[in-house]
py3Dmol code that shows the C-alpha trace and the ligand (Angstrom):
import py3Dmol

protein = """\
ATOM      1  CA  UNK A   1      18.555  13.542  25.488  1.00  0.00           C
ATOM      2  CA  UNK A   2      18.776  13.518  21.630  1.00  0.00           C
ATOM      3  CA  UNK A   3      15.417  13.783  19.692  1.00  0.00           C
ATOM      4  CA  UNK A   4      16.941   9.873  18.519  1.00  0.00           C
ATOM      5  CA  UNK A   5      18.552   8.422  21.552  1.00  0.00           C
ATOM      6  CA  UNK A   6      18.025   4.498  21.760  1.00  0.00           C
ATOM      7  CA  UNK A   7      17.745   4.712  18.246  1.00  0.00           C
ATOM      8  CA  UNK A   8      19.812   2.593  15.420  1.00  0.00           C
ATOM      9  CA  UNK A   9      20.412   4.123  12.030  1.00  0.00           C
ATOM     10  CA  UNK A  10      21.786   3.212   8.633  1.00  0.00           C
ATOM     11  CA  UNK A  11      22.799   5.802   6.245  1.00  0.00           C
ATOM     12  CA  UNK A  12      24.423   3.783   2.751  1.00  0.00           C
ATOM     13  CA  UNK A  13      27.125   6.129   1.369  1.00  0.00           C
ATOM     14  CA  UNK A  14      28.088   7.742   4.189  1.00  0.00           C
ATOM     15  CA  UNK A  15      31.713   7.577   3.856  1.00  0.00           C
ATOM     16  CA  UNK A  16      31.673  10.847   2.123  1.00  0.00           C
ATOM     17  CA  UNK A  17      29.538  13.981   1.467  1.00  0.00           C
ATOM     18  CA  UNK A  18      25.733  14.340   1.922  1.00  0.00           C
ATOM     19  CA  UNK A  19      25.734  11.026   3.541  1.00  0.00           C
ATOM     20  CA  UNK A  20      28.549  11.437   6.084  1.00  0.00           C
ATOM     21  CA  UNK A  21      26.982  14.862   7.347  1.00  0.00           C
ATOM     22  CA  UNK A  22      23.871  12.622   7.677  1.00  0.00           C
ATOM     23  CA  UNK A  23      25.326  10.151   9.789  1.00  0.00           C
ATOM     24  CA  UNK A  24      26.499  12.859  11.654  1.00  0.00           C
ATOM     25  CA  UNK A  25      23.651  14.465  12.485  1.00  0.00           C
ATOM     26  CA  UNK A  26      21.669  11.217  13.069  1.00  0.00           C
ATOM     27  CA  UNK A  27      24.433  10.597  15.629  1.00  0.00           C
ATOM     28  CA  UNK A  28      24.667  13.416  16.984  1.00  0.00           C
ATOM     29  CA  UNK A  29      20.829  13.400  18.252  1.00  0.00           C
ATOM     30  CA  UNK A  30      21.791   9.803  19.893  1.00  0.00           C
ATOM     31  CA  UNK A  31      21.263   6.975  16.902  1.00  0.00           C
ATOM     32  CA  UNK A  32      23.660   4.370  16.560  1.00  0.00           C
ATOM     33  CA  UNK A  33      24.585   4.728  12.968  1.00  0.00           C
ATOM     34  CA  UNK A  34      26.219   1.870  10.946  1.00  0.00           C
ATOM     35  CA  UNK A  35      28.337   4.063   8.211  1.00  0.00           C
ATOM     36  CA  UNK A  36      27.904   2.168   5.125  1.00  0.00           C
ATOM     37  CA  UNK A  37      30.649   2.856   2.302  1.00  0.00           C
ATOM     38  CA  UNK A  38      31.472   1.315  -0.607  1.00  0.00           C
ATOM     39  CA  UNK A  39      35.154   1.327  -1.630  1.00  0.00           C
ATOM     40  CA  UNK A  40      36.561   4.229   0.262  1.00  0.00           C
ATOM     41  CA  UNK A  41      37.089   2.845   3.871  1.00  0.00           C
ATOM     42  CA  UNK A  42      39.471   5.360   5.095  1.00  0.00           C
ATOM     43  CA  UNK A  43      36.877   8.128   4.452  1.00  0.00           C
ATOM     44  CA  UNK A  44      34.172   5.902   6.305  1.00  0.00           C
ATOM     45  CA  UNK A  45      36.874   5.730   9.259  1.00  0.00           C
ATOM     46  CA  UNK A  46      37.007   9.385   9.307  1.00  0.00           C
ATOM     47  CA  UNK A  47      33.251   9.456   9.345  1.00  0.00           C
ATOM     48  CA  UNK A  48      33.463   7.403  12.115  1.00  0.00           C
ATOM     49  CA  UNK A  49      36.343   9.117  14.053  1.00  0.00           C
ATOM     50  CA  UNK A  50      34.155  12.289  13.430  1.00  0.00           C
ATOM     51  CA  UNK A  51      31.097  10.850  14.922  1.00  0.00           C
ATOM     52  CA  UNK A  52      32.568   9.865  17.900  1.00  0.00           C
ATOM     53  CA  UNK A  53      34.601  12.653  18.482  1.00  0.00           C
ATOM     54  CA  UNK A  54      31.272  14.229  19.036  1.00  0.00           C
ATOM     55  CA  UNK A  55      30.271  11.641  21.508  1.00  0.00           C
ATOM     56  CA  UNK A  56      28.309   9.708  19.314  1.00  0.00           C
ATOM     57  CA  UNK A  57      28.549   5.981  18.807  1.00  0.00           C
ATOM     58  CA  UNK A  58      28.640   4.005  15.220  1.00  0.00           C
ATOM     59  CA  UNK A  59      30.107   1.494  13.386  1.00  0.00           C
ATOM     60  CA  UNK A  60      31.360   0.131  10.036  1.00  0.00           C
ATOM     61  CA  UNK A  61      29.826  -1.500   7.271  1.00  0.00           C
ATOM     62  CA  UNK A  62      30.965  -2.137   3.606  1.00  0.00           C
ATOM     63  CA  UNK A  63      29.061  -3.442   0.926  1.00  0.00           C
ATOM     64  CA  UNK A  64      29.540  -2.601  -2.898  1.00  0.00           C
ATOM     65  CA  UNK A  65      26.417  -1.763  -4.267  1.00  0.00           C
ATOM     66  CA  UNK A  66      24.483  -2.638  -7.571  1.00  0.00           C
ATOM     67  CA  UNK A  67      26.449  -5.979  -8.183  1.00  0.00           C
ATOM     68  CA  UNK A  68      25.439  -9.305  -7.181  1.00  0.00           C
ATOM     69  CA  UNK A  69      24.906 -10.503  -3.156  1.00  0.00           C
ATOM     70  CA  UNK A  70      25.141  -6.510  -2.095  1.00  0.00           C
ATOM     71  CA  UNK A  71      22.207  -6.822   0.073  1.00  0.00           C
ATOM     72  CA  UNK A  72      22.846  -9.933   1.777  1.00  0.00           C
ATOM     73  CA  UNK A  73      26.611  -8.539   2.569  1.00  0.00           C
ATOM     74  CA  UNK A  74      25.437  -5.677   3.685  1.00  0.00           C
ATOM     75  CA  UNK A  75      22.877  -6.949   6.054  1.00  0.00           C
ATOM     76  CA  UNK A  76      25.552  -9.438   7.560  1.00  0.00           C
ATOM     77  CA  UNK A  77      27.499  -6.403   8.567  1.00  0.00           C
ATOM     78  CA  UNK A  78      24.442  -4.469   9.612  1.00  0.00           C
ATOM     79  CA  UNK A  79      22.887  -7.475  11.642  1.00  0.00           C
ATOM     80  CA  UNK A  80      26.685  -8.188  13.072  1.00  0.00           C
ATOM     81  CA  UNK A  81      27.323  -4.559  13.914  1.00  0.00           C
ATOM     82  CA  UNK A  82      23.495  -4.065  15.680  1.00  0.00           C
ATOM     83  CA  UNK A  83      23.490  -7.303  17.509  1.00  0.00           C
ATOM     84  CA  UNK A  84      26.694  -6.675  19.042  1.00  0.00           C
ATOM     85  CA  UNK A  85      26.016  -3.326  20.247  1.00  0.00           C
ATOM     86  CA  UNK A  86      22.420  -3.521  20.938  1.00  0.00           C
ATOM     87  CA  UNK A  87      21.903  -7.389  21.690  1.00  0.00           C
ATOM     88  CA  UNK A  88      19.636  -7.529  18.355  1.00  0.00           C
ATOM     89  CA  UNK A  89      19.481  -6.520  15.030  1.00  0.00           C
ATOM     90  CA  UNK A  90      16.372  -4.107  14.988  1.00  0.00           C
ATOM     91  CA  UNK A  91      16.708  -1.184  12.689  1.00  0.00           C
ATOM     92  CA  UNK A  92      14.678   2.435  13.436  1.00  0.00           C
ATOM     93  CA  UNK A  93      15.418   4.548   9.895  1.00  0.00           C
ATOM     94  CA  UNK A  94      16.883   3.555   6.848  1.00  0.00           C
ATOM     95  CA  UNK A  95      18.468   6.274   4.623  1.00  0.00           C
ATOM     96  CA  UNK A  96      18.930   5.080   1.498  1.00  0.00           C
ATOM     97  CA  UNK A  97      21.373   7.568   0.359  1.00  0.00           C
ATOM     98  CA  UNK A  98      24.267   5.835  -1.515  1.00  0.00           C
ATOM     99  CA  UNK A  99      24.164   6.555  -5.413  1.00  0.00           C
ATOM    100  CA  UNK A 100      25.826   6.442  -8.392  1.00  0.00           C
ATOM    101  CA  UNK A 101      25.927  10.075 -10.921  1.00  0.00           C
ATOM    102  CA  UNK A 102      26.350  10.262 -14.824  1.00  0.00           C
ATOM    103  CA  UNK A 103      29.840  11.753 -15.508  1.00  0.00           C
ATOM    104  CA  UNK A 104      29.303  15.160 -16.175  1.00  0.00           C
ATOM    105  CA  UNK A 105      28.212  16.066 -19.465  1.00  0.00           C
ATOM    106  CA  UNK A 106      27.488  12.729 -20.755  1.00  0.00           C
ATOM    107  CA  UNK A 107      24.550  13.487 -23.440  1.00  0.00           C
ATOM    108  CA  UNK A 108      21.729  11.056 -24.083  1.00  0.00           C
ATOM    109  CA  UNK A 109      23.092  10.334 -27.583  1.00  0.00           C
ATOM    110  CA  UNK A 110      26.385   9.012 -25.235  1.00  0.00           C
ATOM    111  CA  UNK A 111      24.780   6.913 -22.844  1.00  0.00           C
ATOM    112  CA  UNK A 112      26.046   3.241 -22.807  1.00  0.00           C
ATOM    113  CA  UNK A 113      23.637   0.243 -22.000  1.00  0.00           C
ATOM    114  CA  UNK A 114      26.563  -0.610 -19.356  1.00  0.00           C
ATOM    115  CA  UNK A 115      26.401   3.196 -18.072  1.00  0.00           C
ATOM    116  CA  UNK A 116      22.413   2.834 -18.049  1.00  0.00           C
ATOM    117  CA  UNK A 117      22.415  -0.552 -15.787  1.00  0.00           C
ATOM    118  CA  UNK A 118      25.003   0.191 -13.332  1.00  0.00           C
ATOM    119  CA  UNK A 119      22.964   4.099 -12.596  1.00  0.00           C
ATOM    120  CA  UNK A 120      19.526   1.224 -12.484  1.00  0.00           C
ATOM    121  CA  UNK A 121      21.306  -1.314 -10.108  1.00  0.00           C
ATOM    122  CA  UNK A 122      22.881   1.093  -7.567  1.00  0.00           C
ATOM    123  CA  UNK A 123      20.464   3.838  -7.520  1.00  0.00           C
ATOM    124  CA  UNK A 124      16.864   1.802  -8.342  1.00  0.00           C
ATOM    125  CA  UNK A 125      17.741  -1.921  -7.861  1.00  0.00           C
ATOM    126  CA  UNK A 126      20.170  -1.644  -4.708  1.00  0.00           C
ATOM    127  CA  UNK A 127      17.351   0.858  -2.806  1.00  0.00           C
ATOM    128  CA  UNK A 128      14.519  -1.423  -3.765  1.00  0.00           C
ATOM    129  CA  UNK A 129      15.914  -4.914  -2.061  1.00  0.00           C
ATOM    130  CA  UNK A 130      17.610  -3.237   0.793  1.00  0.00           C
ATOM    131  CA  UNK A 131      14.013  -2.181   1.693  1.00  0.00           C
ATOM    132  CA  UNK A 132      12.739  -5.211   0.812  1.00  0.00           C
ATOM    133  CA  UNK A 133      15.374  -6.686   3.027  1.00  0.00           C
ATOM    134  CA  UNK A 134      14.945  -4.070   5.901  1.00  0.00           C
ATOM    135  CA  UNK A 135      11.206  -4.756   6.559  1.00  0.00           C
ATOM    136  CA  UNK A 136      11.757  -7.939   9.065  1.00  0.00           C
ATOM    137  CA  UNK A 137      14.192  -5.243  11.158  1.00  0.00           C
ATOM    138  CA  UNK A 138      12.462  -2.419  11.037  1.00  0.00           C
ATOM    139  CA  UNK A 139      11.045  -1.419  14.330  1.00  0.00           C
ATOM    140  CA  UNK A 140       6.922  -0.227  14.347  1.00  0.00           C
ATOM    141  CA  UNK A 141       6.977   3.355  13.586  1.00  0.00           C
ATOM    142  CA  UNK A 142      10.519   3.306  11.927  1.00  0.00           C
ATOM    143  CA  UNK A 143      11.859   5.425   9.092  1.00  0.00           C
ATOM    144  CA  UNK A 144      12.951   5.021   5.746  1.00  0.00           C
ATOM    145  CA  UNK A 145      13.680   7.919   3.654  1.00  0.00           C
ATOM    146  CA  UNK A 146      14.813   7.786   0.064  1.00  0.00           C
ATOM    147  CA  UNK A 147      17.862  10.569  -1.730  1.00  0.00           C
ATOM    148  CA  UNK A 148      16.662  11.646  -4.864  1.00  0.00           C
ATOM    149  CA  UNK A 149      17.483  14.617  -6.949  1.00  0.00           C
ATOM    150  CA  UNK A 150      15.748  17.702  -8.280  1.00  0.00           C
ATOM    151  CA  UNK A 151      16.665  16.009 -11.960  1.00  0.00           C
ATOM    152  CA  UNK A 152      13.166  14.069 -12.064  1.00  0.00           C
ATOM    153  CA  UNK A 153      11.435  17.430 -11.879  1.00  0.00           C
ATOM    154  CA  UNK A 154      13.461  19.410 -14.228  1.00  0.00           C
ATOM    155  CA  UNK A 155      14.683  18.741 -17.497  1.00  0.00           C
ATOM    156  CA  UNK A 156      18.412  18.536 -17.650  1.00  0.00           C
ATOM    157  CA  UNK A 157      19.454  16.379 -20.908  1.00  0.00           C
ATOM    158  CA  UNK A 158      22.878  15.200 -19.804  1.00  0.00           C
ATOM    159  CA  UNK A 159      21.557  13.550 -16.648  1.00  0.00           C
ATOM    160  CA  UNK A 160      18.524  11.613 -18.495  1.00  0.00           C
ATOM    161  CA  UNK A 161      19.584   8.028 -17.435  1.00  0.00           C
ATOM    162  CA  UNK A 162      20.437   9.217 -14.051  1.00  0.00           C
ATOM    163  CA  UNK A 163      17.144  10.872 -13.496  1.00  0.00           C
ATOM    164  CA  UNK A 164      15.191   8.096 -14.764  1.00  0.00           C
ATOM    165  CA  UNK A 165      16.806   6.003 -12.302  1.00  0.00           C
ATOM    166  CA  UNK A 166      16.125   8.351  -9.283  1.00  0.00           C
ATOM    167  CA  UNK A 167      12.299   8.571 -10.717  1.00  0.00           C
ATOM    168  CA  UNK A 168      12.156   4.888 -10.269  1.00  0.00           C
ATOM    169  CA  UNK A 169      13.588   5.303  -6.742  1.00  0.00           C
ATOM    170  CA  UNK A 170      11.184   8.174  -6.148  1.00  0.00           C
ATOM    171  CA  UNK A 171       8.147   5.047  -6.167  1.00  0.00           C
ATOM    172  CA  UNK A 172       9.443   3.200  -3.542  1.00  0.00           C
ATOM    173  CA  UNK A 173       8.221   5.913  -1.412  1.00  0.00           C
ATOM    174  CA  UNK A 174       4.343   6.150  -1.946  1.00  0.00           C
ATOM    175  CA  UNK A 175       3.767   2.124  -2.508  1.00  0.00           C
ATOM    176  CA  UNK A 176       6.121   1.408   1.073  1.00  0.00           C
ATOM    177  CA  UNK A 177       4.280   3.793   2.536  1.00  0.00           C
ATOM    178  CA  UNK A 178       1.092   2.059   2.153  1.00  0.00           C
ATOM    179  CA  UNK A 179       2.150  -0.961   2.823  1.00  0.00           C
ATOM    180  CA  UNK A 180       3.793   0.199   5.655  1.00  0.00           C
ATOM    181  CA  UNK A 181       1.405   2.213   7.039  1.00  0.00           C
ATOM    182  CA  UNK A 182       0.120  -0.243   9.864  1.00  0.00           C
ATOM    183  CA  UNK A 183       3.245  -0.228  11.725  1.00  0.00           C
ATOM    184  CA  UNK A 184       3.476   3.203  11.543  1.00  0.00           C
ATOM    185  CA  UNK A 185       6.839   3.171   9.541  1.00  0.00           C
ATOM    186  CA  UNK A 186       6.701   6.028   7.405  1.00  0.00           C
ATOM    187  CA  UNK A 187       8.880   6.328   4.197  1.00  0.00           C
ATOM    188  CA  UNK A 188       9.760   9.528   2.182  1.00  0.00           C
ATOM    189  CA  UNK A 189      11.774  10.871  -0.520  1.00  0.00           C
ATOM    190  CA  UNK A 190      13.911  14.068  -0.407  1.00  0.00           C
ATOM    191  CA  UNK A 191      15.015  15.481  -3.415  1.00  0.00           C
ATOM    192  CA  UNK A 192      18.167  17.914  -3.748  1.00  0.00           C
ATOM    193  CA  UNK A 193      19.671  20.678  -5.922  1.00  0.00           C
ATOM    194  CA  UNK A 194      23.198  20.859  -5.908  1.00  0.00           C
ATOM    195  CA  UNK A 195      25.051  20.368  -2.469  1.00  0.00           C
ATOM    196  CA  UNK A 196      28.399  20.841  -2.004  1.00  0.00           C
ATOM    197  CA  UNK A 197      29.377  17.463  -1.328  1.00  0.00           C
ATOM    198  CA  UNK A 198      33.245  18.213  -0.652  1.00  0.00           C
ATOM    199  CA  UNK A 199      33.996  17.176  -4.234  1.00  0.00           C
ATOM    200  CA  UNK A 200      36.990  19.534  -5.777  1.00  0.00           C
ATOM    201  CA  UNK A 201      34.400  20.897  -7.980  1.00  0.00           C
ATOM    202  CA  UNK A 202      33.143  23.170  -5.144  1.00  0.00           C
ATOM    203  CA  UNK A 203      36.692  24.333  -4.355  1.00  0.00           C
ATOM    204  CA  UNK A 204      36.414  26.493  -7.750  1.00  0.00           C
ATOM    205  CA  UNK A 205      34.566  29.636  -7.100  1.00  0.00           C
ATOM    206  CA  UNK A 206      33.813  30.287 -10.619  1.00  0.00           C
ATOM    207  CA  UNK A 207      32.404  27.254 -11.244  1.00  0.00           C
ATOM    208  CA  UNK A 208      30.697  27.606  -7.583  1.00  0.00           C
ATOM    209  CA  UNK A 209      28.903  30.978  -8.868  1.00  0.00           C
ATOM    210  CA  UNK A 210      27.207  28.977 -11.618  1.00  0.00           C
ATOM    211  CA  UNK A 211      26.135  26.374 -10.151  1.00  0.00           C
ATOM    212  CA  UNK A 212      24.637  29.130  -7.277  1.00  0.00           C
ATOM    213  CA  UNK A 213      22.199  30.689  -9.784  1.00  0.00           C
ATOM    214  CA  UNK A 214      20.148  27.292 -10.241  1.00  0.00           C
ATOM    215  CA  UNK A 215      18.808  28.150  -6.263  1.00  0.00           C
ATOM    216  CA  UNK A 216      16.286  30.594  -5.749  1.00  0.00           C
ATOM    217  CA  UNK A 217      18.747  31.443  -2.841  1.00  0.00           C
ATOM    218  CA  UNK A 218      21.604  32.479  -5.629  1.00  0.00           C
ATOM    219  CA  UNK A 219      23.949  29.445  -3.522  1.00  0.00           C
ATOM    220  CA  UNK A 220      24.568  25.783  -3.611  1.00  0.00           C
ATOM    221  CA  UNK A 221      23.289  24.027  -0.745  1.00  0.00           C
ATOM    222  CA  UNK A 222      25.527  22.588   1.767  1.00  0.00           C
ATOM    223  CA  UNK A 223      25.650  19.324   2.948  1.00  0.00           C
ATOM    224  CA  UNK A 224      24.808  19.752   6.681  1.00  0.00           C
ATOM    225  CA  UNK A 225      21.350  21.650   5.566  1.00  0.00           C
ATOM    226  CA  UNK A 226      20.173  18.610   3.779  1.00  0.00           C
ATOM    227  CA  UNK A 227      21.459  16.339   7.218  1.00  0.00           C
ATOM    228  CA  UNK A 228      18.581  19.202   8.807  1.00  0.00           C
ATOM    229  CA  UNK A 229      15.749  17.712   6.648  1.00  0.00           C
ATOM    230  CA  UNK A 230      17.079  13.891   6.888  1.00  0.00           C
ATOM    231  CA  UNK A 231      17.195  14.589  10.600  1.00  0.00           C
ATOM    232  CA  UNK A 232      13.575  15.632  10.768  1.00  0.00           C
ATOM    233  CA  UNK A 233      12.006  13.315   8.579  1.00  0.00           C
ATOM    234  CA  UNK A 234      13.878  10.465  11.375  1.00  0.00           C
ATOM    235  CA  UNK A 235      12.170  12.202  14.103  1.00  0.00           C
ATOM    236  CA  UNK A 236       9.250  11.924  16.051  1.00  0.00           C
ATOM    237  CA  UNK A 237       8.474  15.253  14.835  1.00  0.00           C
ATOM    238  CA  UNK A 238       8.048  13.717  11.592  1.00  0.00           C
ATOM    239  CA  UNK A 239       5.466  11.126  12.343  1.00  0.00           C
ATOM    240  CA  UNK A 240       2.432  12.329  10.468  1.00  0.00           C
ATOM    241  CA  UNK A 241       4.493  12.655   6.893  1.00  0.00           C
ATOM    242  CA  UNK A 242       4.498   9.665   4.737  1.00  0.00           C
ATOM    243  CA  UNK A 243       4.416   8.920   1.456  1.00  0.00           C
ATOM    244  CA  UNK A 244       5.562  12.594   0.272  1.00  0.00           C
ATOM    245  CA  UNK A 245       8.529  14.161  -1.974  1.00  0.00           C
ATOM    246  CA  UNK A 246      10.010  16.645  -0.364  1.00  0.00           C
ATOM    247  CA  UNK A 247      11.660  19.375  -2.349  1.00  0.00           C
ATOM    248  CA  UNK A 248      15.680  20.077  -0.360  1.00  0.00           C
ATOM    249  CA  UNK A 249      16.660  22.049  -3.116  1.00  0.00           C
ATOM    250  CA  UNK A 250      16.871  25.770  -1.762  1.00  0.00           C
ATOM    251  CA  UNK A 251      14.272  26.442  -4.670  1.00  0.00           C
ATOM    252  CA  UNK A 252      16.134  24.990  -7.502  1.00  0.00           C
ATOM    253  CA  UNK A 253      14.597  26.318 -11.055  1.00  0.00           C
ATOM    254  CA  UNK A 254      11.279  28.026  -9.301  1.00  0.00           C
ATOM    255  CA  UNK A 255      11.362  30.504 -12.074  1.00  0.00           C
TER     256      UNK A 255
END
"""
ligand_1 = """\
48
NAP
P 29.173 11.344 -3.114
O 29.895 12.438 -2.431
O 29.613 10.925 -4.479
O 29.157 10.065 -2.155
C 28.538 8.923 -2.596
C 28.469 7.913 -1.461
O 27.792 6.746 -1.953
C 29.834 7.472 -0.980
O 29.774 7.223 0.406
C 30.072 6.182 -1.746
O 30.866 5.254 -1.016
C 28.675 5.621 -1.888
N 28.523 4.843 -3.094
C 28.467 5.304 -4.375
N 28.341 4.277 -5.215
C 28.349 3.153 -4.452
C 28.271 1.765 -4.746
N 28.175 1.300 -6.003
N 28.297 0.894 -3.716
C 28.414 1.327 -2.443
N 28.488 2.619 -2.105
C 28.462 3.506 -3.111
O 27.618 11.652 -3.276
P 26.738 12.865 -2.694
O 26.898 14.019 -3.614
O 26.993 13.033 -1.246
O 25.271 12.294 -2.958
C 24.525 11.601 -1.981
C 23.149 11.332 -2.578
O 22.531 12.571 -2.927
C 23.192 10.511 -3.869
O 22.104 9.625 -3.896
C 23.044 11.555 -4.957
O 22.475 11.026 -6.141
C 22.116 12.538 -4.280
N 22.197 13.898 -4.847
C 23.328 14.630 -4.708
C 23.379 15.904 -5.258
C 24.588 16.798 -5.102
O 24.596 17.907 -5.662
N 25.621 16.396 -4.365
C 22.272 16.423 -5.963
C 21.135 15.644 -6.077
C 21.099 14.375 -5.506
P 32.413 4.910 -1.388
O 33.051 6.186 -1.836
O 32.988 4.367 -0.126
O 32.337 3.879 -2.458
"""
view = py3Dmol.view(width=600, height=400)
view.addModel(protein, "pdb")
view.setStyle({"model": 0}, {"cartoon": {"style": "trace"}})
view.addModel(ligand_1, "xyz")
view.setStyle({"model": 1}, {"stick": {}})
view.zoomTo()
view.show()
């Protein structure tokens, strides 16, 4: 027995990176996981493939995020995908993981209002209704835990708009929490340094060793060890922590 069998997950952005090693891990302790992607459905399928190769059990759902109807597509694949699986369409953890970065080096003086609204609507906006949205599945003590980034704690001028939209996603977690305290759902936010996400960036070992010296640990982190923390927030283990940012950043700027 998995420390989530008879459990149903959704993990947005899973097709790739952090997320995919989430839905992973999530099925790999016995969820159901729908594996939410955006554009990219062969990665999604591989997520898939991967998931059950490990004897796990998931399914597909797109939905582009942060443009309008996203939520109500994605919950007819959701609902679809749980019903027929499960006989209903009751959700146990949400990971709202799916988001949108600046393009690297993009200084505040640079930002576009167009730039600024699509980093609001899939990383603030998108999070927000899919909540909103999740509430009449969620099972009584369900999960919801929110991806943010170490950005809202430390100053790092090229990512400004990005970070302010992660600090906006960082407040869904104490108000849900309180609201959904009664039904013992608890909701969290995990923030991370840099994780090697698979992106060719992390192929170039120069680039690698830079990146490395942000972490008190001298490395980046890795995808998997953030799945570790998602993993436990989902459990049972878990249930007393609500409301709380959790810091997944191997020490990132300590000092
Ligand atoms: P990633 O490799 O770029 O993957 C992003 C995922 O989100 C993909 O599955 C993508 O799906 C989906 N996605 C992106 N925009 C979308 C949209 N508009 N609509 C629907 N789906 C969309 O990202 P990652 O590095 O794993 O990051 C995962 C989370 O961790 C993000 O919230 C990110 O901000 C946060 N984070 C990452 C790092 C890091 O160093 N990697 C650091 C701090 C925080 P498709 O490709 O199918 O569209």
């Amino acid at each position: 027995m998995g420390k989530l069998t008879n459990k149903t997950a959704l993990v947005t952005g899973s097709s790739r990176g952090i997320g995919r090693a989430v839905a992973q891990r999530l099925a790999a302790e016995g969820a159901l996981v729908a594996v939410h992607y955006g554009s990219n459905e062969e990665a999604a399928k591989e997520t898939l493939r991967l998931i059950e190769g490990d004897g796990g059990r998931g399914f597909l759902v797109r939905a582009a995020l942060g443009v309008p109807g996203d939520t109500h597509e994605l919950f007819l694949g959701l609902e679809r995908g749980l019903k027929e699986r499960t006989g209903e369409a009751s959700l146990d953890i949400l990971v709202n993981n799916a988001g949108a970065q600046t393009a690297a080096g993009l200084a505040p003086e640079e930002v576009t209002t167009e730039e600024f609204d699509h980093l609001f609507a899939v990383n603030t906006r998108a999070p927000f209704f899919i909540v909103q949205r999740a509430l009449g599945l969620l099972s009584d003590g369900g999960r919801i835990i929110n991806v943010s980034s170490g950005t809202t704690r430390v100053a790092v001028p090229d990512q400004v708009a990005y970070a302010m939209s992660k600090g906006a996603l960082e407040q869904i977690t104490p108000h849900f929490a309180r609201h959904l305290a009664p039904r013992g759902i608890t909701v969290n936010t995990i923030a991370l340094g840099i994780t090697d996400n698979g992106s060719p960036v992390f192929d170039v070992p120069e680039i690698v060793e830079q990146m490395a010296q942000f972490s008190a640990f001298k490395r980046v982190g890795t995808a998997g060890e953030v799945a570790d923390v998602v993993t436990f927030l989902a459990s049972e283990d878990a249930r007393w922590i609500t409301g709380a940012f959790i810091d997944a950043s191997g020490g990132t700027m300590l000092g």
